[in-house]
C-alpha positions in Angstrom: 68.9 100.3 104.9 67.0 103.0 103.9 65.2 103.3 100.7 64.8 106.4 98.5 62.6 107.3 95.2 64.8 108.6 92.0 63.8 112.0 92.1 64.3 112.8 96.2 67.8 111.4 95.3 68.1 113.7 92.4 67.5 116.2 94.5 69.2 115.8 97.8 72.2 113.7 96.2 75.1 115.6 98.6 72.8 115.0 101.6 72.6 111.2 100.6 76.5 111.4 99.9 76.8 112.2 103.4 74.9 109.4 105.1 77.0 107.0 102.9 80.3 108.5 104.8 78.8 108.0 107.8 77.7 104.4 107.4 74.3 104.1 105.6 73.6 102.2 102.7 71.1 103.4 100.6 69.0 101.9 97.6 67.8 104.2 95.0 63.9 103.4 94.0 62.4 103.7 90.6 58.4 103.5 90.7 58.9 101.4 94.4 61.2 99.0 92.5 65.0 99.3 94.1 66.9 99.8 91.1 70.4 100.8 92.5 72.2 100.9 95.9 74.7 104.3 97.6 77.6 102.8 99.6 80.4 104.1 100.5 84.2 102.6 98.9 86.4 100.6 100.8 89.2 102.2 102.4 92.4 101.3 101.4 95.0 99.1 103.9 97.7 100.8 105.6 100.7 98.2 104.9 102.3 96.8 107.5 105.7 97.6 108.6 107.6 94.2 109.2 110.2 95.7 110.7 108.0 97.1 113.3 106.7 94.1 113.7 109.5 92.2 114.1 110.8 94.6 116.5 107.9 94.5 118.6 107.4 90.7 118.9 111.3 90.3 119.9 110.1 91.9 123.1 107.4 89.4 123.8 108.2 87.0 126.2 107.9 82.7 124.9 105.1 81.4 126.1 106.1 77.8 128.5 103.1 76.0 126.5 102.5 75.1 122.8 99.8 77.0 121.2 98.1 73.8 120.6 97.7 73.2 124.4 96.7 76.5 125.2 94.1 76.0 122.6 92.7 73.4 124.5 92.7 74.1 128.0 90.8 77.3 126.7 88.1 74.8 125.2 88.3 72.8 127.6 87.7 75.2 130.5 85.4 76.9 129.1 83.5 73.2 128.3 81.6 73.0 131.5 
């Protein structure tokens, strides 16, 4: 995380806007105090189509063993 003083922030504010798109955080500084933090907003979740979905695991084959078996011959193998 990368800090920065009030006034470089003031002053370069569309720069820092553009590190916060690409994945930075950054905390604003008042007199080496950190006083506020640029991040960038949460994109919104595509919804999922259940008809898709549905469609798509009607293809998939059944599996022979329960989940809870498969579960545990993973652990199990990879045990020892």
């Amino acid at each position: 995380m990368n800090a920065v003083n009030l006034a470089d922030a003031k002053a370069h504010l569309s720069e820092l806007v553009d590190r916060v798109e690409a994945g930075d955080a950054i905390d604003i500084t008042r007199r080496g105090k950190p006083v506020a933090r640029l991040t960038a907003v949460a994109k919104p979740r595509k919804p999922i189509d259940a008809a898709l979905l549905e469609a798509l695991t009607a293809t998939m084959p059944a599996q022979s063993e329960s989940a809870t078996d498969l579960v545990r011959s993973m652990r199990d193998g990879d045990r020892y």
